[in-house]
N, C-alpha and C positions, 0 to 999 in steps of 0.2 A: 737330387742334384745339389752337390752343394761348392759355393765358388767364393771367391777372394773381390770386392771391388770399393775402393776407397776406402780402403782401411776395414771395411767392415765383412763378415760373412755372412752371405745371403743362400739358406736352402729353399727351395723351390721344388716345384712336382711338375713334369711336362709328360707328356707321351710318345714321348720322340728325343732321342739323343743319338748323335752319331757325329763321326769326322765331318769336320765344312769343308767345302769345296774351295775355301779360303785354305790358303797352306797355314798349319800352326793354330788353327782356331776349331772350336767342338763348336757343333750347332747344336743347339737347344730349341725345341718346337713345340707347338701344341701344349702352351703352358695351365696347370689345373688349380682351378679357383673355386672355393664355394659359392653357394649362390652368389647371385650379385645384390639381392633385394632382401630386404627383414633386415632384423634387427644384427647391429656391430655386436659378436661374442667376443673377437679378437681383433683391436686395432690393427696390429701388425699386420696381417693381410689384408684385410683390405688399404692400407697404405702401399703394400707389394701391389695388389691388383690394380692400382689407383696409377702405379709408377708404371708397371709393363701392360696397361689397359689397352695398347692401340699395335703391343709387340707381335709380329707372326714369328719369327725366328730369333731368336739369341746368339748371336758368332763370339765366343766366349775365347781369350786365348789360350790356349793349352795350359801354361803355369800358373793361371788363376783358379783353375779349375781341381778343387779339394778332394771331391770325392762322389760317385756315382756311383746308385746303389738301383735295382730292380726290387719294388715294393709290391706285396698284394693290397695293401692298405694306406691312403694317405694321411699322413699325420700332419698334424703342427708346423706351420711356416715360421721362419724367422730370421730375424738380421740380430747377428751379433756384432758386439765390437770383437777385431783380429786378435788387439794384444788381451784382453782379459778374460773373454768370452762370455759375459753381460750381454743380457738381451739387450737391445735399441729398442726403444718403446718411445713412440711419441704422446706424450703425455693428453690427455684429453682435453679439449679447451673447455674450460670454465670462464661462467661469465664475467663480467668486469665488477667489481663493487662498485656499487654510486657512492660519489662524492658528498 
C-alpha cells in the first residue's frame, strides 16, 4: 500500500485493504511490522511502527492513496518526500559533546 500524506509518501504492508464504509475513503487493516524487540536494522520502520503503534484500521481518502499491490513477500517500508522521492530518514541521535 502505498499513499500520499503531508507531502510525503508512505508504503506500508497490511493484511487487509478494502473500500471503508466511510464514502470516499480505502480502509487499510492489519498493518505488518517486523519484530517489535532486537536490534534497529532500519530506523524508518520502526518510526512507521512507533507512529501507527496503537492504529486497528487506516480510513485513507481515495485521492491520497497511490497505489496497491498483492505481494508474496514483504519488502522495505518507507516515507519518501512527494516532490523528490528521497527517502525521509530520521537521523540517529548522537550524543551531545561536552563542553
Amino acid at each position: 500500500m502505498t499513499f500520499l500524506n503531508a507531502g510525503k509518501v508512505y508504503e506500508l504492508y497490511a493484511r487487509r485493504v478494502a473500500a471503508s464504509s466511510l464514502w470516499g475513503f480505502t480502509e487499510v487493516a492489519d498493518l505488518v511490522f517486523d519484530a517489535k524487540e532486537g536490534v534497529v536494522v532500519d530506523p524508518t520502520e520502526e518510526r512507521l511502527r512507533d507512529e501507527f503503534a496503537d492504529t486497528r484500521v487506516l480510513h485513507l481518502p481515495m485521492q491520497s492513496v497511490v497505489r496497491v499491490e498483492e505481494v508474496d513477500r514483504k519488502g522495505l517500508l518507507s516515507i519518501r518526500d512527494a516532490s523528490t522521492g528521497e527517502k525521509v530518514v530520521t537521523p540517529f541521535p548522537l550524543p551531545a559533546k561536552p563542553r
